[in-house]
C-alpha atoms as one frame of an Amber mdcrd trajectory, in Angstrom:
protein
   7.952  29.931  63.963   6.907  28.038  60.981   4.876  30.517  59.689   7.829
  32.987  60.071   9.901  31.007  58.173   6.672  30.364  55.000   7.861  34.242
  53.133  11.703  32.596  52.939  10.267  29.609  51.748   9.256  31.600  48.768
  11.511  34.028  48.062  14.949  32.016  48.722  14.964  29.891  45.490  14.080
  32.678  43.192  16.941  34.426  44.904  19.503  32.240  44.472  18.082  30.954
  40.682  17.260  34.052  38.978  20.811  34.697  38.689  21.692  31.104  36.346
  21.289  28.535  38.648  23.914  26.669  36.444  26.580  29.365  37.241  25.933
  28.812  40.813  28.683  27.350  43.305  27.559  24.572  44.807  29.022  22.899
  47.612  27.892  20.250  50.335  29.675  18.935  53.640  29.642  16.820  56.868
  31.314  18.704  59.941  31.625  16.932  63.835  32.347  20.151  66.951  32.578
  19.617  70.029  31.217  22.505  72.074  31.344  23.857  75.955  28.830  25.175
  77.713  28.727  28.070  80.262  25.270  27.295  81.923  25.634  25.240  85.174
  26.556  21.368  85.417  26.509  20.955  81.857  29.527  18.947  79.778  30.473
  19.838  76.399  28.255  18.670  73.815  29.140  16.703  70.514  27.299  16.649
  67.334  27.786  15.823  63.666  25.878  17.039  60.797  25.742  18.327  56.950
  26.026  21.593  55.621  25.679  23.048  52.191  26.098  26.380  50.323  24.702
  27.657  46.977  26.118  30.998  46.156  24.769  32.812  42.828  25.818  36.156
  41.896  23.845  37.957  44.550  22.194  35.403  46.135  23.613  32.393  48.388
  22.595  30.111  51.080  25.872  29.780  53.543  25.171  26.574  56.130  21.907
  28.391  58.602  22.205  31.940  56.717  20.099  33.027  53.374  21.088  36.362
  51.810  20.671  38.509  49.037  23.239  41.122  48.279  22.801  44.415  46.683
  26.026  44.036  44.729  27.887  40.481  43.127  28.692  38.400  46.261  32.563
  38.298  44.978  32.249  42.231  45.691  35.050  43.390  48.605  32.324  45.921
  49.300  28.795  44.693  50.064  25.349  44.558  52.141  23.170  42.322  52.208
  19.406  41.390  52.922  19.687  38.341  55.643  17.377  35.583  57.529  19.221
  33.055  59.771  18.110  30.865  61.461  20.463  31.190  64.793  21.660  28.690
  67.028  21.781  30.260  70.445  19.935  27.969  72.544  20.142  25.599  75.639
  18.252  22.056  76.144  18.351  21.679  80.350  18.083  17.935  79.481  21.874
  18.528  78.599  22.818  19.609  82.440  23.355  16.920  84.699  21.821  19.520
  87.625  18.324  17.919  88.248  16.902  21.672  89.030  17.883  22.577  85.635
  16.360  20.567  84.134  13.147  21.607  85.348  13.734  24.870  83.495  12.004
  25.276  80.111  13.943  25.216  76.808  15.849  28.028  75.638  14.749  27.211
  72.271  16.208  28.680  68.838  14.847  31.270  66.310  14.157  32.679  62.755
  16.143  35.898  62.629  16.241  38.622  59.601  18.200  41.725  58.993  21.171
  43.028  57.304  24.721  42.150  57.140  27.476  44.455  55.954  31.027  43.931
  54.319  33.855  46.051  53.360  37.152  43.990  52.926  38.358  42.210  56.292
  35.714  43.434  58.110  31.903  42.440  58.514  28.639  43.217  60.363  25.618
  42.302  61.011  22.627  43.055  62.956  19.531  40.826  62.972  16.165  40.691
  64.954  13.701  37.774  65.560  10.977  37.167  63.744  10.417  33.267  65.126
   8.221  34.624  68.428  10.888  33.752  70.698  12.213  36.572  72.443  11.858
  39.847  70.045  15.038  40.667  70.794  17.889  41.649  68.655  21.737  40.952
  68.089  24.936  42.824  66.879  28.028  41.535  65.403  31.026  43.251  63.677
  34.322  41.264  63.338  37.342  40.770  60.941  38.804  37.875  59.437  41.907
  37.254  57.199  42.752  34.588  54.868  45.908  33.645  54.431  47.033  30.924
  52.312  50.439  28.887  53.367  50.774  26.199  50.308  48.119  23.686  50.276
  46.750  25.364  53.461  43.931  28.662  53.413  44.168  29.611  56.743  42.161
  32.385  58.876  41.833  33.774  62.538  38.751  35.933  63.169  38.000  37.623
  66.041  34.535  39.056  66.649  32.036  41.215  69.426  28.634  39.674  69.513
  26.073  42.095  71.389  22.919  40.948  72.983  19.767  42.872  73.875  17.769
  42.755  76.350  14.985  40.737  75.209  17.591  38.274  73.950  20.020  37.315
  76.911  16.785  37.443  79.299  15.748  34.613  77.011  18.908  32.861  77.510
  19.790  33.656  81.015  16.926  34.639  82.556  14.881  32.629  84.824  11.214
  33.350  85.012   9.132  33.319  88.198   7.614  30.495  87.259  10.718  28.341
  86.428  11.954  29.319  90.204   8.682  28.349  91.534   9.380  24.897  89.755
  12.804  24.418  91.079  11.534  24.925  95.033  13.326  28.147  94.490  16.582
  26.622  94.895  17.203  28.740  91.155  16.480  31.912  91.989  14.288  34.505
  89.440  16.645  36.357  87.519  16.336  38.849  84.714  18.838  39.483  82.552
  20.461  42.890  81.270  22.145  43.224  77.815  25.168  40.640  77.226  28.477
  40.307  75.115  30.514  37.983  74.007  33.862  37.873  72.580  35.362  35.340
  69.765  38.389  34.608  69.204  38.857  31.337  66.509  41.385  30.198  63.470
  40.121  27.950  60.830  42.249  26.276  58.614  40.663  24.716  55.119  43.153
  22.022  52.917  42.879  20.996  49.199  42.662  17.824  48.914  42.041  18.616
  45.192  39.978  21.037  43.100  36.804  19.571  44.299  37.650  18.255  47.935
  38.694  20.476  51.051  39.031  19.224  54.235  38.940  21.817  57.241  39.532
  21.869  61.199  38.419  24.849  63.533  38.973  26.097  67.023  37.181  28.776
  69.319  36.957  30.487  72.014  34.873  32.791  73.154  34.184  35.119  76.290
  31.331  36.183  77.844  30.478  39.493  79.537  27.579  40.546  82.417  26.144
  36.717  82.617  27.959  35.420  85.618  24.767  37.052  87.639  22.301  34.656
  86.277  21.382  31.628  88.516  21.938  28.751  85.497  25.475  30.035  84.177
  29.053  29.273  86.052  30.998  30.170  83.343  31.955  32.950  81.170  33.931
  31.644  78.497  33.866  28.448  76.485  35.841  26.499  73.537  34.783  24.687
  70.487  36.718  22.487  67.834  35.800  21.581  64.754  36.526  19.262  61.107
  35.019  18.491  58.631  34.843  17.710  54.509  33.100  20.213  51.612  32.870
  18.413  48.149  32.669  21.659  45.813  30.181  20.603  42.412
């Protein structure tokens, strides 16, 4: 995967510099979530860790995401040249179920492809290029800001769709793994999967330079109640955080 990621490497700083890099935005953050899980026997999960965001004209770098967009990034039309790297995942050291955790890691990946916008409303669709899986995702959503005095606040709601390739990844269970498990988790392998988010985030001035913001979720989750390691379809997260703006 690190040789996947060697061509963004390169071509991310030009990106983002060509433009002025001293007319970029600039920002930097700490954020703690606490997340559920839908595979089996395994408790919410907290973390903590920084963020930050450059955003040029036409390039930007947005938290996991690194894009370059055909027209200014302040444009209420746009689309955009994308690699993420995306979070889906699952560590079976997280489950407390001692056959999961014979299962191998359902590890993350380098992702690249193209996001669209046009006002409200966004899309993108992206496809591996870490060796994972091969697989592919779509997205299209909407979100509205709305500010309410010192308060910017917006619900989203979104339709994530998974191939293949990717949900066998994250739901399947390979004859092997089974084998591992005394086949007490069956071999599974999984069809295409959706999921469906519903969240509000609300961001407060502190001042010009500080914001503080707090975030909730929930999202569900379509055609993976078949696979052997999931007992759930939906799941929550919250959110807050800090973002100093330079």
């Amino acid at each position: 995967m690190l040789r996947s990621l060697l061509p963004l490497v390169a071509i991310v700083p030009p990106l983002l510099l060509s433009n002025n890099a001293l007319g970029a935005d600039f920002s930097f953050g700490v954020a703690g979530t606490r997340i559920s899980s839908i595979y089996k026997d395994t408790p919410p999960q907290n973390a903590a860790f920084p963020f930050v965001s450059i955003v040029s004209e036409r390039g930007y770098l947005k938290g996991t995401e690194v894009g370059y967009s055909l027209f200014p990034n302040e444009s209420q039309q746009n689309i955009s040249a994308i690699v993420e790297y995306s979070m889906d995942s699952f560590d079976p050291d997280d489950s407390n179920n001692k056959q999961m955790q014979l299962l191998d890691r359902r590890k993350a990946t380098a992702m690249a492809g193209v996001r669209l916008k046009y006002n409200f409303l966004f899309a993108k669709l992206v496809t591996d290029i870490g060796n994972r899986h091969d697989g592919y995702y779509g997205l299209i959503g909407a979100a509205y800001p709305v500010n309410v005095s010192a308060w910017r606040i917006t619900p989203s709601i979104t339709y994530k769709y998974l191939d293949k390739k990717m949900s066998n990844h994250l739901y399947g269970v390979s004859q092997a793994e089974s084998i591992r498990t005394g086949g007490i988790i069956t071999e599974y392998h999984s069809d295409n999967t959706r999921k469906v988010t519903i969240a509000v985030r609300g961001d407060y001035s502190v001042s010009a330079s500080l914001n503080l913001f707090v975030g909730v979720s929930h999202s569900d989750y379509k055609s993976v109640l078949d696979s052997p390691i999931v007992t759930k379809d939906y799941s929550y997260s919250a959110s807050a955080g800090i973002i100093y703006h330079f």
